[in-house]
N, C-alpha and C positions, 0 to 999 in steps of 0.2 A: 552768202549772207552780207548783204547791206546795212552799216549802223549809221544812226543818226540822231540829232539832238532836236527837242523841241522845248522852246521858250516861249511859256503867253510873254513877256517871266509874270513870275509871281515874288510878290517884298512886301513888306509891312508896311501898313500905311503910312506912316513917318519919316521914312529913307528920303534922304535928297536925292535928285531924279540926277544929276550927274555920277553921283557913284552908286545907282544902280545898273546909269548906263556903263558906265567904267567896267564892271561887275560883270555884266553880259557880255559885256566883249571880249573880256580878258578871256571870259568861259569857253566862246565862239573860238578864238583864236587856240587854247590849249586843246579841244574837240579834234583842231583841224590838224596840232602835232600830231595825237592819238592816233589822227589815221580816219576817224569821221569818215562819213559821208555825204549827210545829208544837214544843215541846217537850217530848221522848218521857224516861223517867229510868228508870234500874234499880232493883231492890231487893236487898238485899245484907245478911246480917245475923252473918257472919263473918269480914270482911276487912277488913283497915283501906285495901287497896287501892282496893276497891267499898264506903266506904263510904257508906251513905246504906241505910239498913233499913227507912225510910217513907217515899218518894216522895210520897206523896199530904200529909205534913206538909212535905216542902221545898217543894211546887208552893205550896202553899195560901198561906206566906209570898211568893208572885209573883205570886201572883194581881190584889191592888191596883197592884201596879205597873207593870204591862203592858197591854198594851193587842190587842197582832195576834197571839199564843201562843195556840195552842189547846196543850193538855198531855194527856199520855198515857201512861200503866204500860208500862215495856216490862223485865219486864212483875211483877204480882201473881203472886208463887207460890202459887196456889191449897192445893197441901198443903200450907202452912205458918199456913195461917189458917182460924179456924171460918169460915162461910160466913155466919152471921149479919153479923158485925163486918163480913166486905167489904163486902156490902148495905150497910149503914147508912153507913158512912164513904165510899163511891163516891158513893150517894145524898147523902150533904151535902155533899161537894165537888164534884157536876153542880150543884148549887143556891150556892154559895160561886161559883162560876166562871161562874153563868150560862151553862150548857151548853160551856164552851166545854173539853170533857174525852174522853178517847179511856180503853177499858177493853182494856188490854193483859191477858191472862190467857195462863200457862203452866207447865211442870213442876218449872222451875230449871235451875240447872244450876253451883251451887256446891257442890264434894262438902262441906265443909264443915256447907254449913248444913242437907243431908240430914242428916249423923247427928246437928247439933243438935236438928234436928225428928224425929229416929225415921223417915226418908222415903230409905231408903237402897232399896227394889224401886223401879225404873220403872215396872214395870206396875202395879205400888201409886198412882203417882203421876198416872198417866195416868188410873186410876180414879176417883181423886179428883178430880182436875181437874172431870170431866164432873161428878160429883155433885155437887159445891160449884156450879158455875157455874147448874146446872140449881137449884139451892135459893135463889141467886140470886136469878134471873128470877122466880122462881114469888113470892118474897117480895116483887119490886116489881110483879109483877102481880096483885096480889090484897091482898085486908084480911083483919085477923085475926077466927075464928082460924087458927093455925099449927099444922100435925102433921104435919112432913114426916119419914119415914123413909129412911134407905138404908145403906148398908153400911159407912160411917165417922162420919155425925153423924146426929143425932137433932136435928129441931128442933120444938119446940112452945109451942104460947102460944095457953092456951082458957080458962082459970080466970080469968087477972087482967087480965082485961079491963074498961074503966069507957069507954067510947066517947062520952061527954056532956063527961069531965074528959083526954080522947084518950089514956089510959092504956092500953097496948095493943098501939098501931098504931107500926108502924116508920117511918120516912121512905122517900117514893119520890123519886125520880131530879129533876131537873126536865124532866126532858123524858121524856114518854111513851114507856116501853118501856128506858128506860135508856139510858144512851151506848152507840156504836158499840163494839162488841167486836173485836179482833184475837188469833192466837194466834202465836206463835212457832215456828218450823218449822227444822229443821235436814237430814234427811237426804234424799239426793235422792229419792224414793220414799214422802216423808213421809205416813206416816195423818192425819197432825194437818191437812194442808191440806186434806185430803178431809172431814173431820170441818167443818171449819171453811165448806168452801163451803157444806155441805150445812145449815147453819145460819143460811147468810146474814154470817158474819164477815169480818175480813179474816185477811191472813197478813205475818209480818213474817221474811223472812231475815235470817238473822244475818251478822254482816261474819264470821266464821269459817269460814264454808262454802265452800266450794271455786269460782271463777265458773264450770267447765264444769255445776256439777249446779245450777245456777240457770235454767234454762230448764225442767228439770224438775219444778221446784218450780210455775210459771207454767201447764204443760200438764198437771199432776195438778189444780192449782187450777181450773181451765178445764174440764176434762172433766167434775169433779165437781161444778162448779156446773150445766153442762148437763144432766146425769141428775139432776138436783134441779129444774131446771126452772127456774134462775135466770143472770140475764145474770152473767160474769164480765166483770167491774168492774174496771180497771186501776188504779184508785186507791184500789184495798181491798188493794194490794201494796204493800208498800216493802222493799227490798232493799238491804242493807250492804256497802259495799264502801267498803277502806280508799285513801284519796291525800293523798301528801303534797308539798306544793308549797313549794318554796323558791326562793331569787332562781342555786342555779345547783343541779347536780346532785349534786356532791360534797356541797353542805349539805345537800341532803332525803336523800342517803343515809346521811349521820353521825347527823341525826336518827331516822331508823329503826333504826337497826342499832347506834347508841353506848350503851355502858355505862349512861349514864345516863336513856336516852331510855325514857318511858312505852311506845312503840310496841315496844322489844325486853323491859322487863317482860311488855306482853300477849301475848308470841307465844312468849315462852319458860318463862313459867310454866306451860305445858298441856305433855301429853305430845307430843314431836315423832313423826313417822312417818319409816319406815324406807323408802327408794326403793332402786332400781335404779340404780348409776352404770356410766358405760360409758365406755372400753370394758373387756372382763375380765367377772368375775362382783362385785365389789367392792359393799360396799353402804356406806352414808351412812345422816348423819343430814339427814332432811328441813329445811328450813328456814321455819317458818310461815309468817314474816315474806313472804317470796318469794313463795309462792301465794297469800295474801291482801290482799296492797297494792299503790298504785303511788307510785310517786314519782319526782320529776326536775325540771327549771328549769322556768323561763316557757314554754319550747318544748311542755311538756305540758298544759299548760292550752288550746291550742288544740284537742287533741284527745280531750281528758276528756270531755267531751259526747257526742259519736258513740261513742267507745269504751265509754262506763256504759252507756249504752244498748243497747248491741249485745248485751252480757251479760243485761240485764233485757228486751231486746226491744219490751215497750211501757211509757209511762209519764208520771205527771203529776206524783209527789210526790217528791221529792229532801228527804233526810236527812243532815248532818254528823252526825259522830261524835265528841267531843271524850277528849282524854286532857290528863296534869296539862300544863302550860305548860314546856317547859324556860327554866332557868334564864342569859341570858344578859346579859353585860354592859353591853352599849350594843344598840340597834336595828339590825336591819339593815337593810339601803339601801330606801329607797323606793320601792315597786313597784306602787303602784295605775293610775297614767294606763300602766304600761308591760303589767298586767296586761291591763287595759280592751283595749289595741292587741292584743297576744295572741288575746284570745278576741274582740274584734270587736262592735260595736251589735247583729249578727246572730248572734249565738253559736249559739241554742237554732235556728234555722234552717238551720244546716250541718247539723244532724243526717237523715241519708238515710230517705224517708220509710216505709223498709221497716224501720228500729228505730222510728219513733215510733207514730202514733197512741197510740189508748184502750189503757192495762194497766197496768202495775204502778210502785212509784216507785222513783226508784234513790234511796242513801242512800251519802252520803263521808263517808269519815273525814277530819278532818285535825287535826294537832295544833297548835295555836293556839302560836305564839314570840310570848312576851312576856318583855319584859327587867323588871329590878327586881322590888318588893315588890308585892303582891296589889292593891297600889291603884294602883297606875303606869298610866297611861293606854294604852288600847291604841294599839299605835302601825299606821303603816297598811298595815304587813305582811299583819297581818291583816283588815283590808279588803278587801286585795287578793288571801287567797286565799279569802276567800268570796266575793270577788265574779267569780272566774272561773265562776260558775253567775251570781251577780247580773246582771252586765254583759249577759249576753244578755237576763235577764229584764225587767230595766228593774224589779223590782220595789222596789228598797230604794235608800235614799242612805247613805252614810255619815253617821254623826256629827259636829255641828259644834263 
């Protein structure tokens, strides 16, 4: 079992953009005592909510500090960058990181920063994705020169060439063929995951997607790696899904659902959907929050295991999600050794062995409660709701 963190982040829209970056880092850096694996980071180039607009510049400052984070784009907006610039900057930061870096590529999904980039068609986008990623590859597998063609860039480099003074020649990857590529996928029926088998990538669901069209996402991935002629790989998946764990139920659900809480920003800033209420013909406003999370006491942490799984089916690599910290006054009670008892030595072993074996990773959200100012110690609330995946893992200790 693989864990790992994902940050779009997500913060109120009023936070000043140094202590949220302060915030994130501090986060990235205690993930990485925990024993982490993976942290994955968004890009975001209009929102003071998402902000962070160069991921590969907030990693690179974590890179010395860390030690067990492999880091990962989740992901590069491909139409929003020439395809040169991403080669080259991917390529020094596989070599800055000593490989230890994942190439998240996809189409976005901030309406915002489409009309700042002129990228308001999908299919415009979806276009470029492929062309940019494809001019990519081709630049870290080959020396110059360069004269690639297609239908949004132009790249070329034959004249000013001096190969004695390596004037010329772009940086490759450090590792042959480039890092592991994944794409982002959303709808149940997605092309993107087909595209994606058929090239040998992985696929990342988003924690917005619905859990019943997440096995679909698994059996489109699967089918299409087969007619390609390639093993589908359960840990080329990792899938989103939102939990929030508190020491009773009323507190994870004020967290979700209160005024001030990051978790009712991300669910209510998107457009809600219109359901069927019953009984009568009446309709309602959907409720995001409701379909894409869970939450509850200690009582659910026993069962958060068997149940993420059930939704993703198979799996090795497990994802938190983090949103900004709510702000609260003192700490709340103590709940690591009560956690630990909850999910038990054998946590990752209750799991029935018809959700586990080889496939995809599941990925929680949870919003990390830290009381005080950005440097206040964490306290071991949050210990204890990452270690309701720890605890079975045996993989991390907490902080001394």
């Amino acid at each position: 079992m693989r864990l790992g963190l994902f940050m779009m982040p997500v913060h109120p829209p009023g936070r000043v953009l140094a202590d949220t970056l302060a915030e994130d880092d501090e986060k990235a850096i205690y993930a990485d005592r925990l024993g982490f694996d993976e942290l994955w980071l968004g890009e975001h180039f209009s929102a003071t909510t998402e902000p962070i607009p160069s991921p590969l510049m907030f990693m690179a400052g974590l890179v010395p500090r860390t030690k067990n984070l492999t880091f990962g784009t989740a992901v590069i907006c491909l139409p929003n960058h020439h395809p040169v610039k991403v080669a080259a900057e991917v390529a020094q930061f596989d070599h800055m990181s000593r490989g230890r870096f994942m190439l998240g590529i996809g189409i976005g999904g901030l309406y915002s920063d489409f009309e700042l980039f002129d990228n308001g068609d999908r299919k415009v986008r979806e276009r470029k994705v492929m062309e940019s990623i494809g001019m990519i590859e081709r630049i870290w597998a080959q020396d110059p020169p360069y004269e690639l063609k297609g239908e949004f860039w132009t790249v070329q480099l034959k004249d000013a060439i001096i190969p004695e003074l390596g004037i010329g020649t772009m940086p490759k990857p450090f590792r042959k063929g480039g890092p592991p590529i994944s794409m982002s996928v959303s709808s149940r029926n997605s092309p993107t995951a087909r595209v994606a088998a058929q090239r040998g990538w992985g696929i990342i669901s988003a924690n917005n997607v619905p859990r019943p069209a997440l096995p679909a996402h698994w059996q489109t991935y699967s089918k299409a790696c087969a007619e390609a002629g390639k093993p589908a790989r359960g840990d080329n998946w990792r899938v989103a899904r939102n939990v929030m764990v508190a020491a009773s139920e009323s507190q994870a659900r004020e967290r979700v659902f209160g005024e001030q809480g990051s978790n009712r920003y991300f669910y209510t800033r998107r457009p809600t959907r219109v359901v069927e209420a019953a009984p009568g013909n009446e309709r309602r406003r959907g409720d995001r929050r409701r379909n894409h999370r869970r939450l509850g006491d200690l009582r659910l942490a026993k069962n958060i295991s068997r149940q993420a799984y059930r939704a993703a089916r198979r799996g090795r690599s497990v994802r938190y999600i983090t949103h900004d910290r709510p702000r609260l006054e003192r700490p709340e009670p103590r709940m690591g050794t009560r956690v630990d008892a909850a999910v038990g030595a054998r946590g990752h072993a209750e799991i029935p062995p018809a959700c586990g074996g080889e496939g995809g990773g599941v990925i929680l959200q949870y919003a990390p409660v830290i009381p005080g100012p950005s440097k206040a110690r964490y306290p071991e609330s949050i210990v204890a709701a990452l270690g309701i995946w720890i605890a079975g893992s045996r993989l991390c200790r907490a902080p001394e």
